[in-house]
C-alpha positions as CSV (number, residue, x, y, z in Angstrom):
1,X,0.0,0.0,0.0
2,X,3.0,2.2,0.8
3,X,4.5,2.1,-2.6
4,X,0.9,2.5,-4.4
5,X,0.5,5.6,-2.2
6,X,3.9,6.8,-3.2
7,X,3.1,6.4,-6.7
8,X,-0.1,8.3,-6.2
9,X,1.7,11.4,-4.6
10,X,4.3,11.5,-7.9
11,X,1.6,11.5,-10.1
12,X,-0.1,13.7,-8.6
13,X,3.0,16.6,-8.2
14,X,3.8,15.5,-11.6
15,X,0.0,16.8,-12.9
16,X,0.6,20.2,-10.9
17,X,3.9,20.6,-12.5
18,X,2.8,19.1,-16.2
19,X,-0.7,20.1,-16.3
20,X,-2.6,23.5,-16.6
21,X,-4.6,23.9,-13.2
22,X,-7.5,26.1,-13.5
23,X,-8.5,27.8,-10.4
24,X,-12.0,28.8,-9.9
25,X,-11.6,32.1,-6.9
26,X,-14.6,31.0,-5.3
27,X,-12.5,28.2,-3.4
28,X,-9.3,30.3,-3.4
29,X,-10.3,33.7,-2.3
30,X,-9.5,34.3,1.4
31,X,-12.8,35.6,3.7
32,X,-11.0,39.1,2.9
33,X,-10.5,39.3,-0.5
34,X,-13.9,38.2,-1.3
35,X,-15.6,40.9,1.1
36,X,-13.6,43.2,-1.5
37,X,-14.6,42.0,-4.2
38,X,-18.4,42.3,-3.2
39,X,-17.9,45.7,-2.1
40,X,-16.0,46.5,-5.5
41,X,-19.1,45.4,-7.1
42,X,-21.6,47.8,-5.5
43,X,-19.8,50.3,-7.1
44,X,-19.6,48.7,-10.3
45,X,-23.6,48.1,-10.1
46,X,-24.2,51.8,-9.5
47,X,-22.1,52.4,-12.7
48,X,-24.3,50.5,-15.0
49,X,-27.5,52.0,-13.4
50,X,-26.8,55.3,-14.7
51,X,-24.7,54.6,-17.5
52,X,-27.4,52.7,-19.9
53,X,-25.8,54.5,-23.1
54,X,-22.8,55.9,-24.5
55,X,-23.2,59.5,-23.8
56,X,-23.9,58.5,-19.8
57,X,-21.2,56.6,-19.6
58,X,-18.8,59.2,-20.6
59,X,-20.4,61.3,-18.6
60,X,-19.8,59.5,-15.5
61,X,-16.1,58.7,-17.0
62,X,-15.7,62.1,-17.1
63,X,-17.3,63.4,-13.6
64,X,-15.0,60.4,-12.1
65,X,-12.2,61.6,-13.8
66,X,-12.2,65.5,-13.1
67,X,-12.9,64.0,-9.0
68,X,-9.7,62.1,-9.5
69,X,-7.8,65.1,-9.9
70,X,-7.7,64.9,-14.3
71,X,-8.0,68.2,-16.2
72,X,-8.5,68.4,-19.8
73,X,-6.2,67.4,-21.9
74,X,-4.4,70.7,-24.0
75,X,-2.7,70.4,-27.2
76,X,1.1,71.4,-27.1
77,X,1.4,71.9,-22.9
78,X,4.3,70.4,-21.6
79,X,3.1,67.8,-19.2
80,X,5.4,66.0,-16.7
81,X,5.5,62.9,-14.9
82,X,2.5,61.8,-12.7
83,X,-0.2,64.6,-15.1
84,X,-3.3,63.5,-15.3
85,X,-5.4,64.2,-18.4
86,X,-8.3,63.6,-20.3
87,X,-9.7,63.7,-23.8
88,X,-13.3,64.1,-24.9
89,X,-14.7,63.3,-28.3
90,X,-18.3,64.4,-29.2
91,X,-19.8,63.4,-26.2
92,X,-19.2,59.3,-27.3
93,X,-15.9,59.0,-26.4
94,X,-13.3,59.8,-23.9
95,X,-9.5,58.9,-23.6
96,X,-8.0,59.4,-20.3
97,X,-4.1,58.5,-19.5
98,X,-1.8,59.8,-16.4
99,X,1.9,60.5,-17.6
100,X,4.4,58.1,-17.1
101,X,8.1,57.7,-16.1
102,X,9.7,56.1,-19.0
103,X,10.5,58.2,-22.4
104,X,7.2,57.9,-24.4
105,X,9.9,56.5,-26.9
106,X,9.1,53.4,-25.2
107,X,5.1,53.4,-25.5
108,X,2.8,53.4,-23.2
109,X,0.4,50.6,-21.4
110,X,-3.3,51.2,-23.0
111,X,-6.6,49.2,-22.0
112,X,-9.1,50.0,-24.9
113,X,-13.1,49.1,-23.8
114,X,-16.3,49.7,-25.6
115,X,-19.1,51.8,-23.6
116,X,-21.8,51.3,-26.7
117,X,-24.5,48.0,-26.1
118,X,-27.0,46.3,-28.2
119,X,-30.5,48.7,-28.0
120,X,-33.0,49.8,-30.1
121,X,-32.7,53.3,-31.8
122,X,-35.7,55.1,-32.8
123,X,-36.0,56.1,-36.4
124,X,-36.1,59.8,-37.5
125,X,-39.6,59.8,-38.2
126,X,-40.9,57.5,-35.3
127,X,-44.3,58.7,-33.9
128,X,-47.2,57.2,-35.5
129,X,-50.8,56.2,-35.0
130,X,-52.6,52.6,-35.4
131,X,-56.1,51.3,-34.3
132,X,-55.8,54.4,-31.8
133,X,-52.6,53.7,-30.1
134,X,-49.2,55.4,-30.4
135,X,-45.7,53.8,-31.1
136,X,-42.6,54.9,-31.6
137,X,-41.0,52.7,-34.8
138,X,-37.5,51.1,-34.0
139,X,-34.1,50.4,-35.7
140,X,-32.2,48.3,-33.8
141,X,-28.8,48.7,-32.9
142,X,-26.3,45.4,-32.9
143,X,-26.5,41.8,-32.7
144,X,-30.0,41.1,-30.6
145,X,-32.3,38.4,-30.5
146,X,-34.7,40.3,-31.4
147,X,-37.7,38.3,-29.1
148,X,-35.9,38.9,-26.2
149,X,-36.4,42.7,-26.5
150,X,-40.9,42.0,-26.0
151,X,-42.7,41.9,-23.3
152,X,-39.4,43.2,-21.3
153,X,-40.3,47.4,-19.8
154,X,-37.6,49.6,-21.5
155,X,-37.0,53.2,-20.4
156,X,-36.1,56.0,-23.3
157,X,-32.8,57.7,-22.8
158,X,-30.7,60.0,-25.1
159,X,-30.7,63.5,-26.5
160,X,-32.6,66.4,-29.0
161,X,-31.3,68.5,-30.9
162,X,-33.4,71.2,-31.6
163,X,-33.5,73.5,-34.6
164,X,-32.0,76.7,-32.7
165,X,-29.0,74.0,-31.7
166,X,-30.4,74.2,-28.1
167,X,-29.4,70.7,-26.6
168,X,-32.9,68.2,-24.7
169,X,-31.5,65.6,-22.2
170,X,-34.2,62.9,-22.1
171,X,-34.3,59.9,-19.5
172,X,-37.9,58.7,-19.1
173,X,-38.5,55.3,-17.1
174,X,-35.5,55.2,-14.4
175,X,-37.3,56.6,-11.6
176,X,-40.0,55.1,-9.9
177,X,-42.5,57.3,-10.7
178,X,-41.5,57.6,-14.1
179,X,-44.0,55.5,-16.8
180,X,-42.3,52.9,-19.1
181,X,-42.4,52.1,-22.4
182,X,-42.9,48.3,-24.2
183,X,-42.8,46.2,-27.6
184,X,-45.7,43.6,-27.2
185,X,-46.0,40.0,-28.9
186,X,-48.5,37.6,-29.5
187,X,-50.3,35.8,-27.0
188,X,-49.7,32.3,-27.2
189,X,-52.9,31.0,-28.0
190,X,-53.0,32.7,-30.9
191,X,-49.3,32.2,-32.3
192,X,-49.4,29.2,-34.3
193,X,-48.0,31.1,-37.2
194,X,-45.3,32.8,-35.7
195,X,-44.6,29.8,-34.3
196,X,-43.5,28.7,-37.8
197,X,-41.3,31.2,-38.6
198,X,-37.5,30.4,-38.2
199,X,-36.2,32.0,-34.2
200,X,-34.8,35.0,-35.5
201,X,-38.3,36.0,-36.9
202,X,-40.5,35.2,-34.7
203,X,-40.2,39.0,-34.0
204,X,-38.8,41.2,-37.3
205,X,-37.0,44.4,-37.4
206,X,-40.2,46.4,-38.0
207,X,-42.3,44.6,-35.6
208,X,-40.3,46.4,-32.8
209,X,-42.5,49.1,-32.1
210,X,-43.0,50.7,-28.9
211,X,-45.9,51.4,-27.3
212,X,-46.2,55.0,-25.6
213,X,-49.6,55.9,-25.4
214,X,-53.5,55.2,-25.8
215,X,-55.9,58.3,-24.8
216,X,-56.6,60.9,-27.5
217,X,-56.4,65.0,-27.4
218,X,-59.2,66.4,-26.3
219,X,-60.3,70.1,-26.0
220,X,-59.8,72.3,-23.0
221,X,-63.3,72.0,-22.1
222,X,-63.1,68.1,-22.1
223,X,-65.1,67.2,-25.5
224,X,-63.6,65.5,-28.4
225,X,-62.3,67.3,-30.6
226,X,-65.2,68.5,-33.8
227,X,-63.0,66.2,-36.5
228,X,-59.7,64.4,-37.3
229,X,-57.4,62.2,-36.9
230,X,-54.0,61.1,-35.5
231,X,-55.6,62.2,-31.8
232,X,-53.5,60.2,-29.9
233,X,-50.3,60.5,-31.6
234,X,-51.3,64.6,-31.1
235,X,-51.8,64.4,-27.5
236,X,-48.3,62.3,-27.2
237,X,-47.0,65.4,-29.2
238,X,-48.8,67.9,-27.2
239,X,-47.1,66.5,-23.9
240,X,-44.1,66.0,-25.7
241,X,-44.5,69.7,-26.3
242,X,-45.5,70.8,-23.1
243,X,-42.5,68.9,-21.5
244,X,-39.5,69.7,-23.7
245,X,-40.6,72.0,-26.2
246,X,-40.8,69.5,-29.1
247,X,-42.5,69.3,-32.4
248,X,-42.1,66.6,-34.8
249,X,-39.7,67.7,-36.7
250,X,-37.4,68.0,-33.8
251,X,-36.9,63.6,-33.5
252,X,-35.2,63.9,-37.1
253,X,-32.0,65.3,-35.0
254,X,-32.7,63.2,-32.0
255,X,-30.2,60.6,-31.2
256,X,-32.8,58.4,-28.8
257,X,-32.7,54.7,-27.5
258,X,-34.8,52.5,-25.8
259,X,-32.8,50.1,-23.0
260,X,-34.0,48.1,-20.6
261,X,-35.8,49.6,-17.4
262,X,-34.6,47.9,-14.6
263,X,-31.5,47.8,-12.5
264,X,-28.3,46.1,-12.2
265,X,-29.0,43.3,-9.3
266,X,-27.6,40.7,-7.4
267,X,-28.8,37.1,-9.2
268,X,-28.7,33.5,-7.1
269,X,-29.3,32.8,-3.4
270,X,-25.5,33.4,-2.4
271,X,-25.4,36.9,-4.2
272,X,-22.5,35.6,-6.4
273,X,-23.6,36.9,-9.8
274,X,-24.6,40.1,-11.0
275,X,-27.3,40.6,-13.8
276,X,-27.8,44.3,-15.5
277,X,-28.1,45.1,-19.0
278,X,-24.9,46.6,-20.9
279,X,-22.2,44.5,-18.9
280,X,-20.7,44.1,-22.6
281,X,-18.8,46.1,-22.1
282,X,-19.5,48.1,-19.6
283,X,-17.9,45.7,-17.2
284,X,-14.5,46.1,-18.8
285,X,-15.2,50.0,-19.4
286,X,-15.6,50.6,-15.6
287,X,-13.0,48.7,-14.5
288,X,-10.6,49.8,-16.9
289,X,-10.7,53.4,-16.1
290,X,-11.6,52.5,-11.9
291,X,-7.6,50.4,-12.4
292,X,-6.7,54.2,-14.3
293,X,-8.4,56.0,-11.7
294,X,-6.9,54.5,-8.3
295,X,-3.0,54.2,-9.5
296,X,-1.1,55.3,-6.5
297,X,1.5,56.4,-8.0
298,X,2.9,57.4,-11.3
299,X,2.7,54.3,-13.6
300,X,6.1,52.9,-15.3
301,X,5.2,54.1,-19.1
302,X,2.2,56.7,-19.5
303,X,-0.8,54.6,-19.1
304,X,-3.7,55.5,-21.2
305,X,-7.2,54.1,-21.2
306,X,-9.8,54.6,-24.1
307,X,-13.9,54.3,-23.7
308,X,-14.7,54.3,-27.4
309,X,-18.0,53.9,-29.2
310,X,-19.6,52.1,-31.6
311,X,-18.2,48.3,-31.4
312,X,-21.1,46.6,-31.8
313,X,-21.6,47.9,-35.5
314,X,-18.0,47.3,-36.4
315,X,-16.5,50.6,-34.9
316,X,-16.9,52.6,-37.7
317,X,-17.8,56.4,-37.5
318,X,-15.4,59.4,-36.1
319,X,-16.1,58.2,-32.5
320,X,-15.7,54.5,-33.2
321,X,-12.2,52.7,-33.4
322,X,-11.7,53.0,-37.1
323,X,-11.6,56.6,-36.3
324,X,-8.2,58.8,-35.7
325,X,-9.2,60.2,-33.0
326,X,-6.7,57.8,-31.0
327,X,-3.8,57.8,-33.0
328,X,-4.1,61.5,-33.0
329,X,-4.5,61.8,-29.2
330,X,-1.1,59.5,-29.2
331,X,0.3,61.9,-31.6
332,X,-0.2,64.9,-29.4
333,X,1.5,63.0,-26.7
334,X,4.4,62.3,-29.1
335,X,5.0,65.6,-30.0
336,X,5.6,66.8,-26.6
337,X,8.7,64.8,-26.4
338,X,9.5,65.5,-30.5
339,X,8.9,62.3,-30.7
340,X,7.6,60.5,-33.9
341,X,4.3,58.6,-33.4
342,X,5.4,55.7,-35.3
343,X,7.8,55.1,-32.6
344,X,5.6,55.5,-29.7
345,X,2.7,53.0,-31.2
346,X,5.5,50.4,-32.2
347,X,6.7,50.2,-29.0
348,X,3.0,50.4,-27.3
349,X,1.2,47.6,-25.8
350,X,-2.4,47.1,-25.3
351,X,-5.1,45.0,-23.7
352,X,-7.7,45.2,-25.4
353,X,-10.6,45.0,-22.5
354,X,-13.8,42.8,-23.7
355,X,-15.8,40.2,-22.2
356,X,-15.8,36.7,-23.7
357,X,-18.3,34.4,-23.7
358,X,-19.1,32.2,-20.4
359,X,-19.5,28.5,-20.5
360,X,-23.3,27.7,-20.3
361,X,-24.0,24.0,-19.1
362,X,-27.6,24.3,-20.7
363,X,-26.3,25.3,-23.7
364,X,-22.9,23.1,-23.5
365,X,-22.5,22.2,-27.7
366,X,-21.3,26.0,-29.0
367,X,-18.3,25.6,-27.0
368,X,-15.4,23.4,-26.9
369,X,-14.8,22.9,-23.5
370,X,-11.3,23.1,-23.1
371,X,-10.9,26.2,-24.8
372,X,-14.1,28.3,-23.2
373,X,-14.0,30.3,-20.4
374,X,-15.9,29.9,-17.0
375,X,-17.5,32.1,-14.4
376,X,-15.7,32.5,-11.2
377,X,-12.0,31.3,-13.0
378,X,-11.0,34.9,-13.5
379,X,-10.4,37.5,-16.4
380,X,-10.7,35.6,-20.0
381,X,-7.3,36.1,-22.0
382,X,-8.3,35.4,-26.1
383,X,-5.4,35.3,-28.1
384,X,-8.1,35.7,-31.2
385,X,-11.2,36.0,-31.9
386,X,-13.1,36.4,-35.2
387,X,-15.1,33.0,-36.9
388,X,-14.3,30.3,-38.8
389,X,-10.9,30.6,-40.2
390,X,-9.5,33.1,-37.6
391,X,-11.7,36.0,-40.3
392,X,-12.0,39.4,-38.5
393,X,-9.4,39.1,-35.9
394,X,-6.3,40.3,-34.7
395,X,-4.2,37.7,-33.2
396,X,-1.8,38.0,-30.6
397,X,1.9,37.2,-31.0
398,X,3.0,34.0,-29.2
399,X,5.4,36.7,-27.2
400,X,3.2,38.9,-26.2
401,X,0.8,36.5,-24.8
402,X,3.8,35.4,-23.2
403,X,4.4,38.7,-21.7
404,X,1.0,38.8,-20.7
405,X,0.9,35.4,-19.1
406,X,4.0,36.2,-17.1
407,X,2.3,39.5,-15.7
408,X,-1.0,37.9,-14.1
409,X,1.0,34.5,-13.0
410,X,3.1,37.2,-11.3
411,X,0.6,39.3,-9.2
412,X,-1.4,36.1,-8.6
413,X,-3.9,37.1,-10.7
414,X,-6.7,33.9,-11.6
415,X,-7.0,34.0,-15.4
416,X,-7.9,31.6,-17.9
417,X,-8.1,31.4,-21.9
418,X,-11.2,31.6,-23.7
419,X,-12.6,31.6,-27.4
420,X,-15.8,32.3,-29.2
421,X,-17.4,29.2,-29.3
422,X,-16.5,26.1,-31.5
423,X,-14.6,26.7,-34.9
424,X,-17.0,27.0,-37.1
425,X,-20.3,28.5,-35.8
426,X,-19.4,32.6,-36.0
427,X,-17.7,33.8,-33.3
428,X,-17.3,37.6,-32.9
429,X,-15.0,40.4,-32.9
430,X,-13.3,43.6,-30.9
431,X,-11.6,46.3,-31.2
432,X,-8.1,44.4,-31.3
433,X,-7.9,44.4,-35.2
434,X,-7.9,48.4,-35.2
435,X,-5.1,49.0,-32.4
436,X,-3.1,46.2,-34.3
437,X,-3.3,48.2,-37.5
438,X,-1.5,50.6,-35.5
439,X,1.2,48.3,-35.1
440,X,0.5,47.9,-31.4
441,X,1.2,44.5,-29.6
442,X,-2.6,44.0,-28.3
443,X,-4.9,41.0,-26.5
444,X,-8.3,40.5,-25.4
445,X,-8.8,40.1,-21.9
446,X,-12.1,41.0,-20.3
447,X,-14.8,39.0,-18.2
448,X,-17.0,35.8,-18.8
449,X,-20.2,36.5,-19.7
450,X,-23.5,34.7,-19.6
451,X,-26.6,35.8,-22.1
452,X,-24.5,38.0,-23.7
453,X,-26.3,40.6,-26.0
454,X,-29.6,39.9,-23.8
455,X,-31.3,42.5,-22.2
456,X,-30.3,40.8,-18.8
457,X,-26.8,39.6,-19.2
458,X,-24.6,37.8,-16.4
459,X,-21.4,38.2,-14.9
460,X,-19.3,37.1,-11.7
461,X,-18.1,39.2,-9.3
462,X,-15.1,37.6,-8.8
463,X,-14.3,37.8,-12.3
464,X,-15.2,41.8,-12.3
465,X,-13.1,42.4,-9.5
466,X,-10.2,40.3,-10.6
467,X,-10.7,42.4,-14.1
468,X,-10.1,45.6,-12.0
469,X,-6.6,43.9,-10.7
470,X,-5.6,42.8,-14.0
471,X,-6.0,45.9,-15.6
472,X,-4.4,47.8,-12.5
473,X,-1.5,46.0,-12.9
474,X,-1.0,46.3,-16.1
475,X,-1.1,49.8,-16.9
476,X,1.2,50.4,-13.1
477,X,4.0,48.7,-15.4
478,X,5.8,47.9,-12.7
């Protein structure tokens, strides 16, 4: 029995030694650490309650930033080590870095998140009338399932433009006493047909109409009006009117969006999970800049962190990734030191800060299991991502992943490596590709998600709070 027991002990050291060990931080974290992270994630929870779109989330960026001691970033100043900056661009976007110690010949340390989610956008010309009900009509906005957005309340955030340039702030259905707004569906004993259609029809594009109203304009002294029609749509318009000074005209420079209602909350019996909509990726976004935020010193190399729009719809525009607006931001940097960009992005490094997806057990077969990630095991480092034959993707240098693997194994941090789902059904992209065409050395590594895309999407808090020490120690440099 001895020697069977001894036998047993090699082979087992020999499998710690030989074999990857993942470690789920549930079992590891000490009573401490995990009152941390819970507290960490109250914070984080608040975030995403007022933070539903872009524009809110670059305001609060921004608020958090100015509190941290940043100041607005100047073209041509001098700045010195330990300066704390920030960028703005058209409300959507916001770069924020603190000046370094080494030469900005040597690059700096950049974590790049996305602050825009799936929605639905209302068309220009949304307000209509039908069987005596009003709607607004809907485009939606990124890769939904498009049944999951019925039934669900939504709250209407966003911003007018009006004619003389003056600038409404609309957020209708956060507070309690606020109303709410809904796309309805079919009762089921009456869908047999939609039952046929194929899952993403069940609901089309243009049956995503929401529902905002149902009692018709009536005259001061309470009778119906002597003739007409459209009465309900006019009374939406008349409070519309009465509330923000609106006419119709007015939506077709409105950039408005309809998000889910409720808040971010804690999901199963232990409080271990958090469910919100936006966490993709908001979750990276908040603690990206939070890592930015609470340096305690100086960082190594300047560290810069970027909150940029548009990813779900393939970062195009002047305030998505495709843009300039970074490399230009980098340039300004560069020229403070007379230094040619070229040098500073070549020698730059970059994390680029996006969830992955999270192993399901209902849904096991869209993921190879070996090569998914899992809640609770820690940030998700994807070397790649786009579908089928690596399409759409950046991927990361076997020496950089290297560099990055060193880094967490370091600072004890629980990671693990993830893709997007099995070979050859789709997968997904980031903002990787764009910083790579920049000739920066760049990697995904954000948090596990469940229901990704949903209106109620999951994460850990363990894995959000081990996302904030990733990134913290990434950008330190140390």
């Amino acid at each position: 029995m001895a020697n069977q027991d001894n036998k047993k002990s090699k082979s087992k050291d020999l499998q710690e030694k030989l074999f990857l060990q993942r470690k789920n931080t549930a079992k590891i974290f000490t009573q401490e650490e995990q009152k941390k992270a819970d507290k960490f994630c109250e914070g984080y929870k608040s975030f995403l309650n007022v933070a539903k779109t872009e524009r809110e989330a670059v305001e609060q960026a921004v608020e958090a930033c100015i509190k941290a001691g940043f100041s607005e970033f100047e073209i041509g100043k001098k700045y010195k080590v330990g300066d704390k900056v920030y960028k703005l661009n058209r409300q959507k976007s916001v770069i924020a870095a603190v000046i370094g110690k080494d030469d900005l010949k040597n690059g700096v340390n950049l974590l790049a998140a996305h602050i825009d989610s799936p929605r639905l956008d209302l068309k220009q010309r949304p307000l209509y009338e039908e069987a005596e009900l009003a709607y607004f009509k809907t485009h939606y906005y990124g890769g939904i399932k498009k049944y999951q957005w019925t039934a669900v309340p939504l709250a209407l955030h966003g911003v007018i433009v009006k004619s003389d340039l003056s600038v409404v702030k609309v957020n209708i259905g956060e507070d309690a006493a606020d109303p709410v707004f809904a796309v309805t569906d079919l009762l089921p004993h009456l869908a047999e047909e939609q039952y046929k259609r194929p899952a993403n029809q069940l609901i089309k594009g243009e049956e995503l109409n929401i529902l905002i109203g149902s009692r018709p304009f009536k005259e001061d002294d309470g009778n119906d009006p002597a003739g007409g029609s459209n009465l309900v749509k006019l009374n939406i318009m008349k409070l519309l009117n009465e509330k923000y000074g609106l006419n119709e005209a007015d939506f077709l420079s409105a950039e408005l969006e309809l998000v889910p209602a409720f808040k971010a909350c804690d999901v199963g019996f232990d409080r271990s999970l958090i469910g919100s909509y936006g966490q993709d990726d908001r979750v990276c976004a908040y603690t990206a800049l939070k890592a930015l935020l609470d340096l305690k010193k100086a960082p190594k190399r300047t560290a810069v962190v970027i909150l940029t729009d548009k990813e779900e719809v393939g970062s195009d525009g002047n305030t998505g990734l495709k843009s300039s607006y970074l490399e230009f931001f980098l340039n300004d940097l560069a020229d403070m030191q007379n230094l040619p960009v070229r040098t500073l992005l070549s020698n730059s490094k970059c994390l680029s800060a996006d969830v992955n997806v999270g192993f399901d057990p209902t849904f096991p077969d869209v993921n190879e299991k070996l090569n998914v990630a899992y809640l609770n095991y820690g940030v998700a480092v994807t070397k790649f991502t786009g579908s089928r034959g690596k399409s759409g993707t950046s991927d990361a240098s076997a020496e950089f992943t290297a560099e990055v693997r060193k880094l967490f194994d370091d600072n004890k941090i629980a990671w693990q490596t993830g893709e997007l789902g099995k070979v050859d059904l789709g997968g997904g992209g980031t903002v990787a590709m764009f910083l790579a065409n920049l000739n920066i050395d760049v990697i995904d590594v954000g948090v596990p998600v469940l229901s990704m895309h949903a209106p109620l999407e999951i994460t850990a808090k363990n894995d959000v709070y081990t996302a904030y020490k990733a990134f913290g120690v990434f950008i330190a440099g140390e």
